[in-house]
C-alpha positions in Angstrom: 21.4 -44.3 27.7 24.3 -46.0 29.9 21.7 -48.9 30.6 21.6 -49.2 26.8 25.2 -50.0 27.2 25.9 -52.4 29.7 24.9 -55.9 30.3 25.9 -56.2 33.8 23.1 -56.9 36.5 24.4 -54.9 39.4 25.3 -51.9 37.1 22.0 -52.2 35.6 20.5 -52.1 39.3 22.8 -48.7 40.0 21.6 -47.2 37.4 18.0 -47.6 37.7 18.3 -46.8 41.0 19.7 -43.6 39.5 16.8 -43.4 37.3 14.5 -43.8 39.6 15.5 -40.9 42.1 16.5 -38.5 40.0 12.3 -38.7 38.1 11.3 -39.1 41.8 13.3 -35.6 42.5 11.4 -34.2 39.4 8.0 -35.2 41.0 9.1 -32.9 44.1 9.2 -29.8 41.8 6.1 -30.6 40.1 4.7 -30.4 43.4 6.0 -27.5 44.5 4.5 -26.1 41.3 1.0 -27.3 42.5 1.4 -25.6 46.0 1.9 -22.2 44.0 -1.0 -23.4 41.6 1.3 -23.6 38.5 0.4 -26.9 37.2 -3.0 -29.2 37.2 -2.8 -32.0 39.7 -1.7 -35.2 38.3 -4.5 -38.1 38.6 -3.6 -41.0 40.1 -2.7 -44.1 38.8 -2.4 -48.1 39.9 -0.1 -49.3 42.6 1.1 -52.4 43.7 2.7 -51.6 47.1 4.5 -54.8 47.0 7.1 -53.3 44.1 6.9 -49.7 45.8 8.4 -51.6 49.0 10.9 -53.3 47.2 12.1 -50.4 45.2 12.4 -48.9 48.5 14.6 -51.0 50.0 17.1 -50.4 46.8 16.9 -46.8 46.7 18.0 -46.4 50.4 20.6 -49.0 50.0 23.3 -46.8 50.4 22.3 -45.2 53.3 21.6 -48.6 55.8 24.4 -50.5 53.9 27.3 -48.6 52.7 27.3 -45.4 55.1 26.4 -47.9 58.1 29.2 -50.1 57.5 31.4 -47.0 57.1 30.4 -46.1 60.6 30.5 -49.9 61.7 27.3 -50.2 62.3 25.1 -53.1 60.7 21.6 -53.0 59.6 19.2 -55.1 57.8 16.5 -53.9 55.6 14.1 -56.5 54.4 10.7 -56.0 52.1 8.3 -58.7 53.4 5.6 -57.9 50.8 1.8 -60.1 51.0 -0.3 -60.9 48.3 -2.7 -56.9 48.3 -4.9 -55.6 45.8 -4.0 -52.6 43.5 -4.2 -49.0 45.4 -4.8 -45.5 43.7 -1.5 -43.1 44.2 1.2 -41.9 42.8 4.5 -43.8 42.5 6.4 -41.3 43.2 5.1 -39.6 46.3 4.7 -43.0 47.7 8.3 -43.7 47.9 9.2 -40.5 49.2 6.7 -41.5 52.1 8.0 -44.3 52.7 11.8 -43.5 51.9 11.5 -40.4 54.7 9.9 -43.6 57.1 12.5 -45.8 56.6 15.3 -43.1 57.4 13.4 -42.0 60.4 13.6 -45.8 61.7 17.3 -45.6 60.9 17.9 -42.8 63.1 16.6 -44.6 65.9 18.5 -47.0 66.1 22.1 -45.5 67.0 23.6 -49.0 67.6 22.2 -50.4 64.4 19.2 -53.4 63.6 16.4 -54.5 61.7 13.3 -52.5 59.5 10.8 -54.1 58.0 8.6 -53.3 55.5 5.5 -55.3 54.6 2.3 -55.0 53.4 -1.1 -56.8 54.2 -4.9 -56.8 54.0 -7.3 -55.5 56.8 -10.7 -56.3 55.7 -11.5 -53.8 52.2 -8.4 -52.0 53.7 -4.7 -52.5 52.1 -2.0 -52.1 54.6 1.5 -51.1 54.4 3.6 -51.3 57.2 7.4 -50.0 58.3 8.7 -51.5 61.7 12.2 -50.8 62.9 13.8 -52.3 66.2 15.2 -48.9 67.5 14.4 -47.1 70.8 11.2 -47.0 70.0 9.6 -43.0 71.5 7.4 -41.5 74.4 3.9 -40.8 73.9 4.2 -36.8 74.1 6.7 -37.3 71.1 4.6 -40.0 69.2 1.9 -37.2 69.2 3.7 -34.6 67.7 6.0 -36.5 65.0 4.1 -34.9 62.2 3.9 -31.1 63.6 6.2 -29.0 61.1 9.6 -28.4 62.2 9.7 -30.5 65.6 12.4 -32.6 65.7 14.3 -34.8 68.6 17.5 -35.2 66.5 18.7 -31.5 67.1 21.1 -30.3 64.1 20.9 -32.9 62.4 17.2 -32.5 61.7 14.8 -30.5 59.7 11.6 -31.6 61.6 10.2 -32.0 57.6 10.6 -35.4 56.6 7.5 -36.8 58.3 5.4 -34.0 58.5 5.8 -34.7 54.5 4.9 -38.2 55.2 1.5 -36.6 56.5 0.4 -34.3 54.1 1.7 -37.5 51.2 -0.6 -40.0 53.0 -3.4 -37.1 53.3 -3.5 -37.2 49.8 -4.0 -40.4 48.7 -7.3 -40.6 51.0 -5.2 -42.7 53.7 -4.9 -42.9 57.4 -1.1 -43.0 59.3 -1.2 -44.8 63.1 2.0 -45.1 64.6 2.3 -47.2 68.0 5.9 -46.8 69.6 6.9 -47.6 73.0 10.1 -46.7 74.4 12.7 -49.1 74.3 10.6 -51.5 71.8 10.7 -50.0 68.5 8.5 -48.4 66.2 5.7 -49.5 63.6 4.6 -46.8 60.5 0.8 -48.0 59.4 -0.3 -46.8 56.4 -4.2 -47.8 55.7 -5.2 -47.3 52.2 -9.3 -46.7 51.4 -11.1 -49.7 49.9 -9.6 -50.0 46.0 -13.5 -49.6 45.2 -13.7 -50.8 41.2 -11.2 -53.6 40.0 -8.1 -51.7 38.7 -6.3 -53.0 36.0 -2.9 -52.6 35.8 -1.8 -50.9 32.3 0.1 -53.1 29.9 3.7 -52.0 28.9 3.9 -51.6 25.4 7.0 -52.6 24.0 8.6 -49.3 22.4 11.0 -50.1 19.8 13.6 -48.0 17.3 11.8 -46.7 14.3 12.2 -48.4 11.2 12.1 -45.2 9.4 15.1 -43.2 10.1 14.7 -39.3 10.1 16.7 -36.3 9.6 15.4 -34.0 12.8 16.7 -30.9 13.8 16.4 -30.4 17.9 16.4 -26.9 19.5 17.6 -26.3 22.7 19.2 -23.7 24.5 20.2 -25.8 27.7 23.3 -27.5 25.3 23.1 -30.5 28.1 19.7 -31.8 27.0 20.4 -30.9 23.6 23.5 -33.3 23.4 21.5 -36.2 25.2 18.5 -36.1 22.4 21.2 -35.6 19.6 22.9 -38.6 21.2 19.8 -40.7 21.6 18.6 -39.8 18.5 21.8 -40.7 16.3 22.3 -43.8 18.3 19.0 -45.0 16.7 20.1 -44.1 13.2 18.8 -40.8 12.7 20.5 -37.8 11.1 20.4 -34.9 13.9 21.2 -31.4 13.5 21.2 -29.6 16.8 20.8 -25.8 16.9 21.3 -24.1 20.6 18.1 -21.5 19.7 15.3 -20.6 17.8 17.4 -18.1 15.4 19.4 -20.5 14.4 17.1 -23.6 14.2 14.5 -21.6 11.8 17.0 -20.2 9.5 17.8 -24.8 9.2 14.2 -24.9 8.4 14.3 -22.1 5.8 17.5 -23.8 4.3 16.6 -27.2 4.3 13.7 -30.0 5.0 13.7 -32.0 8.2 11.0 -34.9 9.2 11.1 -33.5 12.5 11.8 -30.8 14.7 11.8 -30.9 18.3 11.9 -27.6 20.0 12.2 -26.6 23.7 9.5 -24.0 24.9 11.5 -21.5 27.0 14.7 -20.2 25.1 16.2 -16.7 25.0 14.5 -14.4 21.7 12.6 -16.7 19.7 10.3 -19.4 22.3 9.1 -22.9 21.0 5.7 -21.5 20.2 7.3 -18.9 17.8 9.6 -21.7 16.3 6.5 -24.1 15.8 4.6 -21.2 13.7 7.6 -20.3 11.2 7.9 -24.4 10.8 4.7 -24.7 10.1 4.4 -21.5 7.7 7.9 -22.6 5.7 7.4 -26.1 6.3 3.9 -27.3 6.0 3.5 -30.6 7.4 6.6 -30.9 9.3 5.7 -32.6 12.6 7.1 -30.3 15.7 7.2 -31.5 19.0 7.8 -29.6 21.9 10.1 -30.8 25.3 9.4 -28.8 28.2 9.5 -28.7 31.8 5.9 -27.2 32.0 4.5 -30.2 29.5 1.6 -30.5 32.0 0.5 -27.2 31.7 -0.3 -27.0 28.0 -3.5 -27.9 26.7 -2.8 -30.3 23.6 -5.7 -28.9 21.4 -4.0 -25.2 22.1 -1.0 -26.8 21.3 -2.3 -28.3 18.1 -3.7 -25.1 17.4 -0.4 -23.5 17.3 1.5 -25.5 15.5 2.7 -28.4 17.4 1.9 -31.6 17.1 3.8 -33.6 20.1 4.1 -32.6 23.5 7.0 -34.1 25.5 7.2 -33.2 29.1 10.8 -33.5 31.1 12.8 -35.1 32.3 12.0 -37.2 29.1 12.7 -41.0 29.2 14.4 -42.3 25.9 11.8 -44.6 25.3 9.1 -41.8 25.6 11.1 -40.0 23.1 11.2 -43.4 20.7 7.9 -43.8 20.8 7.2 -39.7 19.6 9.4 -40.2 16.9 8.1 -43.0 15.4 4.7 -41.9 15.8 5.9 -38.5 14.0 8.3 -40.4 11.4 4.9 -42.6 10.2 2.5 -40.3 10.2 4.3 -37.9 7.8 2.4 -35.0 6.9 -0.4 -35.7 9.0 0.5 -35.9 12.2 -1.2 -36.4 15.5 -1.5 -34.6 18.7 -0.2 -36.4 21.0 0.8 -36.1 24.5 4.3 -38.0 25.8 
C-alpha cells in the first residue's frame, strides 16, 4: 500500500526490498510445513538467475553497505549476470541460497573486499556463481561446510546457513562445488540440470481497480489484516464493512446484502467454512472468498463444494486481492472457483 503512495525511486526500492523479504520469510514457514507434511509441495516455476542475483545484491544491501561502513569497513557487492537460459526453481528458496552464500563470503573477509556474483553457461548446464576475496579455507573445512551445525565462526554462528544452502540446491536437481584455498578467496558453484523443454516465461497481466465498485464485508479475527483489506479495499472505491468474527459478520449478512464477503478460515467459534455455508444459505449467490494461511492446502472443488468460491492464500499481495475482486464483482451471481 505505501508503494501505492510514493513516487520516489529509492523509497520505492526500500520498500520492495521490504516486500520482497518479508514473502521470502513466508516461503520459510511454508516449508517448515512441508518437513511436518502439512502442505503439498509447491511446483516449480521459471527462473532467470540473472534477476535472482540482482535482487540479491539489494536485499543484502544493508548488511555489506550500511552495517560495514558502521564498522568502517568497505565492501563491494557486484551482480555480473551473462546472457543464461530459464531454470526450474523457486524464487524464493533461491535467494535464500544465495543470500546465506553471500553472508558467508562476508564473514570471511574481516578486513572487508569484493563478492561477486555472476552467472554463466557450461555446455546444457546453467551456472551461477558467488566469489568473495576473503581468506579463502583449508581443505578439512571446505569438506565439512555443509555438515549441520559445524561452524568456524564460534558464537556468532549457527553452523545452519549453508547446510540450508545444501538441502535448497538438493532440491532443485543441482550440484554445489566449492574450491577455496587459504588466503585466496572462495568461489560458491551452483550447476543447474539441462532446462530440458523451452520455458516460457509467464506474461504479467496487468491487474487493474474494478470498475464495478462493491459493498464487501471482510471477516477477520487478526484486526491487523482486517484493517489492511478494509484499507485496500476502500482505497479502490469500495464500501467495506469489517466484522472481527464469524458471529458478528453472519448476523451483517442476515441484516443486509453485500457483493462480497471475504472470510478468514481459522477464527474463534464460528470458522470460515461455517461462515461460507450461512452466506450461501441466507445469501444465495453471494460470492465468498476465503484468505488463509493454509490456502495451499484446500482443494478448490472441496472448497467450491462448500460454499466458497475464491481461495486467497497469505500473505496476500494487493494486486492478488484486485484481481479476486473484480473477478467476483463481474461474475455476480455466478461466480467461479478460483484460486489466488
Amino acid at each position: 500500500m505505501l508503494l501505492n503512495e510514493t513516487e520516489d525511486a529509492e523509497l520505492q526500492r526500500q520498500l520492495n526490498v521490504i516486500i520482497k523479504v518479508a514473502l521470502d520469510a513466508a516461503q520459510t514457514v511454508k516449508r517448515i510445513q512441508e518437513f511436518t507434511r502439512m502442505r503439498r509441495a509447491r511446483p516449480f516455476q521459471p527462473v532467470d538467475l540473472a534477476t535472482i542475483i540482482s535482487e540479491v545484491v539489494e536485499v543484502t544491501r544493508s548488511r555489506w553497505k550500511d552495517d560495514a561502513q558502521a564498522r568502517g569497513l568497505q565492501y563491494e557487492v557486484v551482480a555480473e549476470p551473462r546472457p543464461t537460459p530459464i531454470v526450474a526453481g523457486d524464487p524464493a528458496e533461491l535467494r535464500e541460497a544465495l543470500t546465506n552464500i553471500v553472508f558467508n563470503a562476508l564473514d570471511a573477509m574481516p578486513e572487508g573486499g569484493r563478492v561477486t556474483l555472476s552467472t554463466d553457461v557450461e555446455g546444457t548446464h546453467v551456472l551461477c556463481r558467488v566469489s568473495d576475496t576473503g581468506i579463502g579455507m583449508a581443505e578439512d573445512v571446505r569438506q565439512r561446510i555443509f555438515d549441520p551445525f559445524f561452524t568456524t565462526k564460534g558464537e556468532r554462528g549457527t553452523g545452519l546457513g549453508l547446510s540450508v544452502v545444501y538441502g535448497i540446491v538438493t532440491r532443485h536437481n543441482a550440484e554445489l562445488d566449492v574450491q577455496s584455498q587459504l588466503g585466496q578467496g572462495t568461489t560458491f558453484i551452483i550447476k543447474f540440470p539441462p532446462p530440458g523443454e523451452t520455458v516460457v516465461e509467464p506474461v504479467a497481466r496487468p491487474v487493474g481497480k474494478s470498475s464495478r465498485k462493491g459493498r464487501i464485508l471482510v471477516i477477520d479475527d487478526e484486526r491487523e489484516v482486517g484493517d489492511v483489506l478494509k484499507d485496500a479495499l476502500t482505497r479502490d472505491g469500495h464500501q467495506v464493512v469489517y466484522c472481527t468474527d464469524g458471529e458478528s459478520g453472519i448476523a451483517c449478512v442476515e441484516k443486509e446484502a453485500f457483493d462480497l464477503v471475504i472470510t478468514d478460515l481459522g477464527m474463534p467459534g464460528i470458522s470460515g467454512w461455517e461462515v461460507a455455508r450461512i452466506v450461501k444459505q441466507v445469501r444465495p449467490g453471494t460470492p465468498v472468498a476465503m484468505v488463509t494461511g493454509w490456502g495451499d492446502r484446500i482443494d478448490p472443488v472441496d472448497a467450491e463444494g462448500r460454499g466458497v468460491d475464491y481461495v486467497v492464500a497469505k500473505p496476500f499481495r494487493r494486486d492478488g486481492i484486485r484481481e479476486m475482486v473484480a473477478s467476483a464483482l463481474r461474475s455476480g451471481s455466478q461466480p467461479s472457483t478460483a484460486r489466488t
